[in-house]
Backbone as CSV, one residue per row, in Angstrom:
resi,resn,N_x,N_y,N_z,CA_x,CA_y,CA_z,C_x,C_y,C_z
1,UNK,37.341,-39.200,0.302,35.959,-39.589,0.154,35.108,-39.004,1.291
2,UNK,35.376,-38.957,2.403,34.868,-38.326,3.514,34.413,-36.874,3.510
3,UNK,35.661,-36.226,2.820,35.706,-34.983,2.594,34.436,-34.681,1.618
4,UNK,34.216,-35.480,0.200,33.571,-35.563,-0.964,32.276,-35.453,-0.448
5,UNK,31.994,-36.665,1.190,30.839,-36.838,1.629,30.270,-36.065,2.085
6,UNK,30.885,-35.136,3.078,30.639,-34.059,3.877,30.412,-32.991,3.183
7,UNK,30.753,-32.445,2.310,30.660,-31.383,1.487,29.250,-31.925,0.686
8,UNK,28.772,-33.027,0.082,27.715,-33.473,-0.144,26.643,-33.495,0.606
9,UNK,26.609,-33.792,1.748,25.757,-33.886,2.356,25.311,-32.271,3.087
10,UNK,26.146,-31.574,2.921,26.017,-29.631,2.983,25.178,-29.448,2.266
11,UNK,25.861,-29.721,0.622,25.021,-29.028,-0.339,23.204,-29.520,-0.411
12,UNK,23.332,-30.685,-0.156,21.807,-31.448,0.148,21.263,-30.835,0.746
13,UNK,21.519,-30.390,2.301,20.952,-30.100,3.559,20.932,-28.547,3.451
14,UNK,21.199,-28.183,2.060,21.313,-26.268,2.357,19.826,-25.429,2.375
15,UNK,18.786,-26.514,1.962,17.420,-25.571,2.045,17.082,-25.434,3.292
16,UNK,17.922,-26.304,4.253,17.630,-26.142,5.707,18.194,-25.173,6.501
17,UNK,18.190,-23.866,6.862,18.915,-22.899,7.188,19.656,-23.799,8.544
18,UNK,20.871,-23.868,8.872,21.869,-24.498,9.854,21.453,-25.626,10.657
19,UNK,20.989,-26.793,9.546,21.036,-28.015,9.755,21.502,-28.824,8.653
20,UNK,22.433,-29.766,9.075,23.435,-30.313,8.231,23.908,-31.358,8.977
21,UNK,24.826,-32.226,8.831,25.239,-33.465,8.948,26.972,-33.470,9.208
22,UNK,27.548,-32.282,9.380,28.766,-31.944,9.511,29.369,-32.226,10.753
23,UNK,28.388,-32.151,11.929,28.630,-32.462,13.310,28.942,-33.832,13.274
24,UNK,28.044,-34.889,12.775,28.014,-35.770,12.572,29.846,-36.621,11.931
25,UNK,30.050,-35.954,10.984,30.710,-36.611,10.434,31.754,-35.784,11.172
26,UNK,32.138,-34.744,11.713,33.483,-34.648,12.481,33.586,-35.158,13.350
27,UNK,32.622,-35.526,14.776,32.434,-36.190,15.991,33.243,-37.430,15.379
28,UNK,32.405,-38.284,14.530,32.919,-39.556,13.971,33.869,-39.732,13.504
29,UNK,34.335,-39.109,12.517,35.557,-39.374,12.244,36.443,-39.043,13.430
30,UNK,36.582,-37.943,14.311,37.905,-37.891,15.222,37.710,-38.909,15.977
31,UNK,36.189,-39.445,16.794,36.329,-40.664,17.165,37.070,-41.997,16.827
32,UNK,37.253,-42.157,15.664,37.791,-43.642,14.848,39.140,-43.230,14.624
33,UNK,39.419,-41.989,13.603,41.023,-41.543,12.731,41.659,-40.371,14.264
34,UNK,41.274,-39.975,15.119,41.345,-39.416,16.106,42.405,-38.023,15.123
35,UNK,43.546,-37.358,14.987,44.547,-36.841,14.743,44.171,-36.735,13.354
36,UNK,44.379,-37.658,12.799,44.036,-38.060,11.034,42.637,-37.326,10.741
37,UNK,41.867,-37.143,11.725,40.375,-36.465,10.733,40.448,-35.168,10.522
38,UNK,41.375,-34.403,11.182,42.265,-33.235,10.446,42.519,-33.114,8.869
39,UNK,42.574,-34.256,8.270,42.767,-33.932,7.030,41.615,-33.851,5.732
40,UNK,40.604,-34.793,6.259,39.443,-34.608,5.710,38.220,-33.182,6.165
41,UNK,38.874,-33.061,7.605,38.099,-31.628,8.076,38.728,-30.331,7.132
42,UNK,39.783,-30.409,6.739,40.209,-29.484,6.008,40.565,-29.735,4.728
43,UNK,39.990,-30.624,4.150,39.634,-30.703,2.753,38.484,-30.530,2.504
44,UNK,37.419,-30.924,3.366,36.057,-30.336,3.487,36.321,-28.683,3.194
45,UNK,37.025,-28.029,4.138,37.220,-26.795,4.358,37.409,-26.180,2.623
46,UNK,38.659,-26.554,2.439,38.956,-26.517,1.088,37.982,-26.726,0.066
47,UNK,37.697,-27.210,-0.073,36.281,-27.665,-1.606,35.256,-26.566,-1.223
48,UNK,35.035,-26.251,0.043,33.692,-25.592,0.242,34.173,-24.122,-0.531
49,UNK,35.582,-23.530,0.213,35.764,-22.197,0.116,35.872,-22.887,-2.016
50,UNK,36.358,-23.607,-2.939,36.348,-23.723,-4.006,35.419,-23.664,-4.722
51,UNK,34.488,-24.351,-3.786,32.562,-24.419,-4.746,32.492,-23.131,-4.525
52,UNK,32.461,-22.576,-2.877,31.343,-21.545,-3.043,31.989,-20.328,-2.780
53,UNK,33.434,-20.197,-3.364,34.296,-18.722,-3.233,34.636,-18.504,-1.814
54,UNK,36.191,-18.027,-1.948,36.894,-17.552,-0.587,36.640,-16.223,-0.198
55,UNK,35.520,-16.033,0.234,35.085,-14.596,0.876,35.180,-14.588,1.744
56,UNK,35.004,-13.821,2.923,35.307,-13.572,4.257,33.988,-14.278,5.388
57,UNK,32.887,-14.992,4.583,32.459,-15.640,5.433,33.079,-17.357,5.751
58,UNK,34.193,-17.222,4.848,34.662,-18.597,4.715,36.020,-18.871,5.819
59,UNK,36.907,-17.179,5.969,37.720,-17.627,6.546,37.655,-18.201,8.083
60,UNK,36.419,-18.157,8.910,36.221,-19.060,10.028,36.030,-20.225,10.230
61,UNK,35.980,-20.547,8.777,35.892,-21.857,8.472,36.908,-22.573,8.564
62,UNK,38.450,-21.971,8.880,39.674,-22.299,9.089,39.724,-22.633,10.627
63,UNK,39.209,-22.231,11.638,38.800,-22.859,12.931,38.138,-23.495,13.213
64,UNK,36.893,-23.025,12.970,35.463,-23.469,13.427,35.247,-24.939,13.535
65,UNK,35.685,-25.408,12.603,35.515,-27.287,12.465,36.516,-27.588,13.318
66,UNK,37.905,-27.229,13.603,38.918,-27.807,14.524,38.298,-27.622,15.546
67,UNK,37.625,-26.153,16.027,36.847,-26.528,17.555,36.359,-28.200,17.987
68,UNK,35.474,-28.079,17.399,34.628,-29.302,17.286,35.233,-30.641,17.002
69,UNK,36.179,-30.618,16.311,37.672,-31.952,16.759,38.133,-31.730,17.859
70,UNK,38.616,-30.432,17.989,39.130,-30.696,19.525,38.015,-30.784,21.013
71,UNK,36.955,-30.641,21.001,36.379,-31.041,21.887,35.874,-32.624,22.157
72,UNK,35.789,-32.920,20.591,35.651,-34.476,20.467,37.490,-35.242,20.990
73,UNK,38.046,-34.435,20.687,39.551,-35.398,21.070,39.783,-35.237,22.481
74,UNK,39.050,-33.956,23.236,39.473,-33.912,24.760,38.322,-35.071,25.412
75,UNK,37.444,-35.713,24.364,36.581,-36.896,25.100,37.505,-38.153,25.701
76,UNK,36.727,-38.854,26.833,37.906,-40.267,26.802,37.893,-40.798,25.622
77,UNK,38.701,-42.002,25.244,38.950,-43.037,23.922,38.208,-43.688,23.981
78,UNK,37.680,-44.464,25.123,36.451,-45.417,25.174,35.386,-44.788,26.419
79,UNK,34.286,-44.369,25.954,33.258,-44.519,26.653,32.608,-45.506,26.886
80,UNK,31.570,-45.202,27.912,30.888,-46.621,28.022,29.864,-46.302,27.302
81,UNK,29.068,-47.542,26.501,28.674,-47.395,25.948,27.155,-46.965,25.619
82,UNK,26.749,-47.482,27.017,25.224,-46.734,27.523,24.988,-45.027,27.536
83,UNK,26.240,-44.400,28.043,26.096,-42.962,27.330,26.706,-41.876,26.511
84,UNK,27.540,-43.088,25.938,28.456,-42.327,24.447,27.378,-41.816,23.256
85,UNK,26.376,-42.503,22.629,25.314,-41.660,22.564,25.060,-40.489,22.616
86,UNK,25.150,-39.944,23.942,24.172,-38.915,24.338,25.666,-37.704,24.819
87,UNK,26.650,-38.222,24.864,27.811,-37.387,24.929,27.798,-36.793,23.417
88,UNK,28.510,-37.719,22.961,28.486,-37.509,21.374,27.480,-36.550,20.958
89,UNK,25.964,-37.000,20.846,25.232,-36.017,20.527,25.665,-34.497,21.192
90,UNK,25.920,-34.568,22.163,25.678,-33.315,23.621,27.103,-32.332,23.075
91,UNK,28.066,-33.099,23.100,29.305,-32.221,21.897,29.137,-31.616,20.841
92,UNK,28.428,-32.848,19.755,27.779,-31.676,18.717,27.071,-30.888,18.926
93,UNK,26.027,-30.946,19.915,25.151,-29.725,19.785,25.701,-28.988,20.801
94,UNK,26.661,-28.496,21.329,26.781,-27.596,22.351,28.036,-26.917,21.307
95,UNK,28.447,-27.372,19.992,28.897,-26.681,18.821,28.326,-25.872,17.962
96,UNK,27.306,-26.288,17.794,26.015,-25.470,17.175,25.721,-24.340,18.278
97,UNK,25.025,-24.926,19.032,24.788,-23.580,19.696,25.911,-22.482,20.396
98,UNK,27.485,-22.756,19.932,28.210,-21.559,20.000,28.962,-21.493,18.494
99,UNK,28.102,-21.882,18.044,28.786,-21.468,16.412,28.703,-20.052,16.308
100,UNK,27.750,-19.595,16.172,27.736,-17.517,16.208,28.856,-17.328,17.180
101,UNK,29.515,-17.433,18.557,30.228,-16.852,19.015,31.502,-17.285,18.832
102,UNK,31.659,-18.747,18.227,32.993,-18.636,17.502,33.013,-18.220,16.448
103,UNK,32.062,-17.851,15.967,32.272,-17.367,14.594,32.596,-15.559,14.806
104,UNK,32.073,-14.948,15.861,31.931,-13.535,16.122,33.238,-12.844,15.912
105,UNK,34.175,-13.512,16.729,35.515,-12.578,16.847,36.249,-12.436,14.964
106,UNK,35.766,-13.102,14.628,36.800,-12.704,13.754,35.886,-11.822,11.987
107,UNK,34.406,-11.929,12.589,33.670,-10.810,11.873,33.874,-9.740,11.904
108,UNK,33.875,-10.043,13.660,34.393,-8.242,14.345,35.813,-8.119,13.927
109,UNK,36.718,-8.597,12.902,37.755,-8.245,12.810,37.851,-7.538,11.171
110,UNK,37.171,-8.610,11.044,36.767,-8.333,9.331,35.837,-7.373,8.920
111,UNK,35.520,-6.956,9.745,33.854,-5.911,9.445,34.383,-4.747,10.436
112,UNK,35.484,-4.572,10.873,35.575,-3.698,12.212,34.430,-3.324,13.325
113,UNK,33.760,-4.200,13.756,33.540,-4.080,14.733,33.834,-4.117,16.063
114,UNK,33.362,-3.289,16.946,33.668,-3.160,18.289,32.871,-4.079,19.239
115,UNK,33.244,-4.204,20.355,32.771,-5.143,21.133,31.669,-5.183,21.050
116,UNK,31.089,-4.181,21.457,29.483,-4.246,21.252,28.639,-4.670,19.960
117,UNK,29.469,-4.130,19.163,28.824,-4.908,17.709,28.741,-6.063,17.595
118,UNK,30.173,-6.482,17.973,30.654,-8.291,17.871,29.511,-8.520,18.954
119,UNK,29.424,-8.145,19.932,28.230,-8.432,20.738,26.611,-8.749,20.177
120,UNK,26.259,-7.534,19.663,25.547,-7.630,18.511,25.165,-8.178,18.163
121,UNK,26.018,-8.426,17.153,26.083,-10.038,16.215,25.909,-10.978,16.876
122,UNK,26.173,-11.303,17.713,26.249,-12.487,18.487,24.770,-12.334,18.682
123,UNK,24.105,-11.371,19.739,22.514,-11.772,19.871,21.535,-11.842,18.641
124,UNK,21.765,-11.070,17.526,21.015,-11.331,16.266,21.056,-12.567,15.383
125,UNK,21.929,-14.105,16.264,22.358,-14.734,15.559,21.770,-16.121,16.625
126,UNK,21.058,-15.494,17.427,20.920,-16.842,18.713,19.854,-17.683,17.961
127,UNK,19.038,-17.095,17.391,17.686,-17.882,16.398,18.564,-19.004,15.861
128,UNK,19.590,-18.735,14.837,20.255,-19.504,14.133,21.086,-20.510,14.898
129,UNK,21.664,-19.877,16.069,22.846,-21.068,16.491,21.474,-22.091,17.616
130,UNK,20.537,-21.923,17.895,19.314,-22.594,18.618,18.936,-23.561,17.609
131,UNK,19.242,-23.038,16.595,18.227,-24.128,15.558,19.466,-25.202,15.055
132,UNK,20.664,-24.303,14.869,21.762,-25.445,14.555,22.108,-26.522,15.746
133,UNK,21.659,-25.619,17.169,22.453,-26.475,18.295,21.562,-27.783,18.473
134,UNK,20.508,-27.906,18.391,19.202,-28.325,18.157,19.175,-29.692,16.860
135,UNK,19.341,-29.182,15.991,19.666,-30.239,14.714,20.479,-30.484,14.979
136,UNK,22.046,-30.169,15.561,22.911,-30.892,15.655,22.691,-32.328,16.410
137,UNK,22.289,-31.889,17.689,21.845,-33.022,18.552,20.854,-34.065,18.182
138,UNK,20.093,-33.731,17.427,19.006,-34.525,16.601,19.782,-35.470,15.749
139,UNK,20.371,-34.632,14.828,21.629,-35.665,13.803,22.172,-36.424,14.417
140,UNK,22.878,-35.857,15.624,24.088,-36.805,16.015,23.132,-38.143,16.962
141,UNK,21.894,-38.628,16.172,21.434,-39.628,16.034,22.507,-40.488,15.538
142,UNK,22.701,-40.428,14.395,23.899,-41.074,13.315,25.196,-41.244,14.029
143,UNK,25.693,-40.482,14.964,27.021,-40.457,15.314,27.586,-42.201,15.371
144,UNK,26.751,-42.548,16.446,27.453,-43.816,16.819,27.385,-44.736,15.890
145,UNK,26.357,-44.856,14.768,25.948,-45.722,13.491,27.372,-45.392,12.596
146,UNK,27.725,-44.429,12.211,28.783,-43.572,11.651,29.921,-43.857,12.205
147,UNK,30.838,-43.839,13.429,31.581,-44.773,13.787,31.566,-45.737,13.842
148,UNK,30.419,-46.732,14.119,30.505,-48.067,13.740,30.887,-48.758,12.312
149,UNK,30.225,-47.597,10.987,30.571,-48.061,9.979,32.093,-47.639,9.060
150,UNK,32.819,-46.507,10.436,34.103,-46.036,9.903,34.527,-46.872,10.325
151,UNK,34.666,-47.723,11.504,35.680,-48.371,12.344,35.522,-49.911,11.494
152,UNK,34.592,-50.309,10.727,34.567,-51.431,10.056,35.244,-51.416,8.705
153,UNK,35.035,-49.599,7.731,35.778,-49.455,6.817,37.027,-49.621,7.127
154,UNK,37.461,-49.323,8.418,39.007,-48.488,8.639,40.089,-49.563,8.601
155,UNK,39.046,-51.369,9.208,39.728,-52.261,9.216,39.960,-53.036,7.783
């Protein structure tokens, strides 16, 4: 269902060029299922490359979301709670704004590019990862609302 959600809430949010609700729901879930949100991050993964075809902008999509679990899992287990908030938010959006450069290396693999290209890419792409890093942090308004209401489902 998570998976169902997340992929829903993509397709909603797609007139918005790289603002979406995905930060949101990975922060949260690894927060609550910690290990376990691995499986809905990659069923997300799965349905997306199914809706919208396994082309080569999809296969970074096989990392890209584990980043962003694993920076949420290298967080402590309990923060305090006056600035879990603003962590939370500060994780997602410091995902967004290196989404183009995790995403780079493996364009430049797929597209043969050379450093400088992959370089390239990377600066023709800062508009986009500014605006995602940006909405991310905005969204991850929801974060802590979103664990509160996983950790009540979960029981």
């Amino acid at each position: 269902m998570l998976s169902a959600a997340m992929y829903a809430s993509k397709i909603v949010m797609e007139f918005l060029p790289n603002i979406h609700l995905l930060g949101v729901f990975i922060v949260s879930m690894t927060v609550v299922f910690r290990a376990k949100a691995l499986f809905p991050i990659y069923t997300f993964v799965l349905l997306t490359g199914l809706f919208a075809g396994f082309a080569t902008w999809w296969i970074p999509y096989l990392y890209i979301w584990t980043v962003l679990w694993l920076f949420t899992m290298l967080l402590p287990k309990k923060l305090p709670k006056k600035i879990a908030p603003i962590i939370y938010m500060s994780v997602s959006a410091l995902h967004g704004f290196l989404y183009g450069i995790l995403y780079a290396p493996m364009q430049a693999l797929i597209f043969g590019l050379d450093f400088k290209g992959m370089i390239a890419w990377i600066i023709a792409g800062i508009p986009f990862d500014l605006t995602h890093g940006i909405s991310n942090f905005v969204c991850g308004l929801l974060i802590v609302p979103m664990i509160k209401a996983l950790t009540l489902a979960k029981k």
